[in-house]
N, C-alpha and C positions, 0 to 999 in steps of 0.2 A: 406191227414193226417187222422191218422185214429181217429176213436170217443174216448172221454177218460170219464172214468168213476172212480170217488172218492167212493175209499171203505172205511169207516172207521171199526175200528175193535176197542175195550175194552181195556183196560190199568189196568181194576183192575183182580189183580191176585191171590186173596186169600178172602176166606170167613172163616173170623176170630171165628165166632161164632161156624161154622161148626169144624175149625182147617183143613181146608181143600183147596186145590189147586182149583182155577178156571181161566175161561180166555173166551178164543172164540174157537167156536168148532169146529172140524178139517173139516167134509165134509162139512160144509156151508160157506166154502170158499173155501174148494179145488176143488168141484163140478161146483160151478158159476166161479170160474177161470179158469176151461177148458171150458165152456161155451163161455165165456167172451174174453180171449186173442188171440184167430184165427182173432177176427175181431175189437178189441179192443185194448184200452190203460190203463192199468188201474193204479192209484197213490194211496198212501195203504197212510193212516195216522189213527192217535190216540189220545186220550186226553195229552200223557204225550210226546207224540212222541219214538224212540229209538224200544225197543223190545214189540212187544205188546204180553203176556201171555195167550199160547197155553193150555184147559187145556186137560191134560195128561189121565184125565176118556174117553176123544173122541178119542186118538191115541187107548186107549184099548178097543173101544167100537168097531173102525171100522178097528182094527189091520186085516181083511180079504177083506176089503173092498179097491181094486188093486189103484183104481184111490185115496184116501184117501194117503196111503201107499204113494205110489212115488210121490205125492206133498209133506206130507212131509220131503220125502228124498232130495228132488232132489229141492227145492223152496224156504229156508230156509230163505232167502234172503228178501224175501218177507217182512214176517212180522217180521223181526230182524231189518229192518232199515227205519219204518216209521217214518213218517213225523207229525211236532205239529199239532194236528186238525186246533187250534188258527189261523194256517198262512194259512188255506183257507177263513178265512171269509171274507164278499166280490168279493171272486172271484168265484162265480158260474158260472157265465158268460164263464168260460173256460174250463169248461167239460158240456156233454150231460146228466149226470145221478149220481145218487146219491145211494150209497148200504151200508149195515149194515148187515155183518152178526153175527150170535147169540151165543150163551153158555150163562152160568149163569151171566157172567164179565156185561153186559150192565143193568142188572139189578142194578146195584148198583152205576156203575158213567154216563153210556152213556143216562138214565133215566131221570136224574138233569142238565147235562152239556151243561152250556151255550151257548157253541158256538156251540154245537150241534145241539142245539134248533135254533139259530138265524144263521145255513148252511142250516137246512132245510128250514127253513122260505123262505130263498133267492132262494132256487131252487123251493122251489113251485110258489114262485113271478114271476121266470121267465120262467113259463109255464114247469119245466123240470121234467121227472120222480125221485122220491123217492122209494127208495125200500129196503124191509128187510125180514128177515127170523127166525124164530122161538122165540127165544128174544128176537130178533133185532128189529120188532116192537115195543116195547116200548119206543121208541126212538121217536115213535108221540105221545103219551101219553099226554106230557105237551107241545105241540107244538100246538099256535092258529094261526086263517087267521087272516089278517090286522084288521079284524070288532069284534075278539076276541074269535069268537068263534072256539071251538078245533078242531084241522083238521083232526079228526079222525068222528067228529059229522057226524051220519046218512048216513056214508061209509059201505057199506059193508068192511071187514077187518079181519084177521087171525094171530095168532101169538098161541105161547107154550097152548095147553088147563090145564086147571084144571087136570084132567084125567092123563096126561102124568105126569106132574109134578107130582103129587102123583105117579105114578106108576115108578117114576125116586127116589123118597123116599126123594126128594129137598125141599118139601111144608114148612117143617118148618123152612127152614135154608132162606126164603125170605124172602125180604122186603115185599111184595105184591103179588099176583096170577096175570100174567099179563092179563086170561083171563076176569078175575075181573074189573082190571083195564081197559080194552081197551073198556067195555060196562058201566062202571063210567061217561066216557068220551064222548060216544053216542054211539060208534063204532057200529055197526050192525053185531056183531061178527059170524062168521062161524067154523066151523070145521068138519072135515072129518069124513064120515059114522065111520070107527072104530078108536081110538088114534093109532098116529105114520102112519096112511093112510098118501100119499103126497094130499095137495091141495095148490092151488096157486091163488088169486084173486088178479085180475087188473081192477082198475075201476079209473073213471076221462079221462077216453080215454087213459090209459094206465101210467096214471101219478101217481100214488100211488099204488103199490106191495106190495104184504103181501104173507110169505111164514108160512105155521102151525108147520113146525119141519124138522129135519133133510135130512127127505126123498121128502121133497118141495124144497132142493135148487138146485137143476138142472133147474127144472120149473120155479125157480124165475132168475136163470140168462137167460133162455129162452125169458123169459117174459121181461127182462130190454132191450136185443137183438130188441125184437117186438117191444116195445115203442120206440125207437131212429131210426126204420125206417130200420132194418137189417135183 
């Protein structure tokens, strides 16, 4: 049976402030999915479950980008009919690995979301990799170990820099800068010699992935590969 890996993806689909469409972004899921499904299983869920919100700035960022393009022509499937986050808690125990990929969407519910916070909790309990990509780290943010303290403390760790969001023109339409936030927290944050460079850091023996931006998710489903032993 092959390895299965819970992806969750964002369910919020508009940044009201902005007047503006968002969601999860096209290659940090279509990237880690050809990564991921030669040798994988992968079960896609969301906070709200049903269709989770593609946003439409990543289909025209990466409208030349071949493998972008034909996931999503050809995959649609996918993330039109995930499943409640809700009905995994608990059940860590039945996948090998845990992923989040990013756009702007997780900043604003997969940041707070309870059962997010207490899916991760269970798969780091049970010794399993965590992993995410660009915004998708923010999803350890408000996530502590058993003793309380944040499971991001004195990790080396990567997610969206300051730099990129400005130069994405997004800084004001956020809740928070998540590079802000992830050194708040303890994180021992990294980023790549220039913004939009790929880097990918894995530490805890491969149990915690952190991808810095879109051109990091190939590396990060690489790297979930590494960790489960493939």
């Amino acid at each position: 049976m092959a390895p299965k890996v819970l992806v969750v993806l964002t369910s919020h689909g508009r940044i009201e402030a902005a007047n503006s469409p968002t969601g999860w972004y096209l290659p940090e899921l279509a990237h880690p999915y050809n990564v991921l499904t030669p040798k994988t299983e992968l079960v896609m869920a969301s906070p709200k479950g049903g269709e989770a919100p593609l946003d439409p700035a990543s289909v025209k960022m990466f409208e030349q980008d071949a493998e972008s393009v034909e996931f999503l022509n050809s995959k649609k499937a996918v993330w039109q009919n995930t499943q409640k986050l809700s009905s995994f808690r608990g059940k860590a125990a039945e996948f090998d690995a845990l992923f989040y990929p990013g756009g702007h969407g997780p900043m604003f519910d997969l940041a707070t979301d309870a059962d997010s916070i207490a899916l991760i909790q269970e798969f780091v309990a049970a010794g399993k990799p965590v992993a995410a990509v660009c915004h998708g780290p923010v999803v350890f943010t408000n996530v502590t170990r058993p003793d309380g303290t944040p499971l991001l403390k004195g990790k080396e760790a990567t997610g969206f820099s300051n730099v990129e969001e400005d130069q994405a023109q997004m800084t004001k339409w956020m809740p928070f800068l998540l590079e802000d936030k992830m050194q708040q927290v303890g994180a021992v944050y990294k980023k790549a010699d220039e913004p939009w460079g790929p880097l990918v850091l894995s530490v805890d023996g491969g149990k915690l992935i952190t991808g810095q931006n879109p051109a990091s998710a190939e590396g990060v489903g690489e790297a979930i590969l590494k960790s489960i032993g493939l």
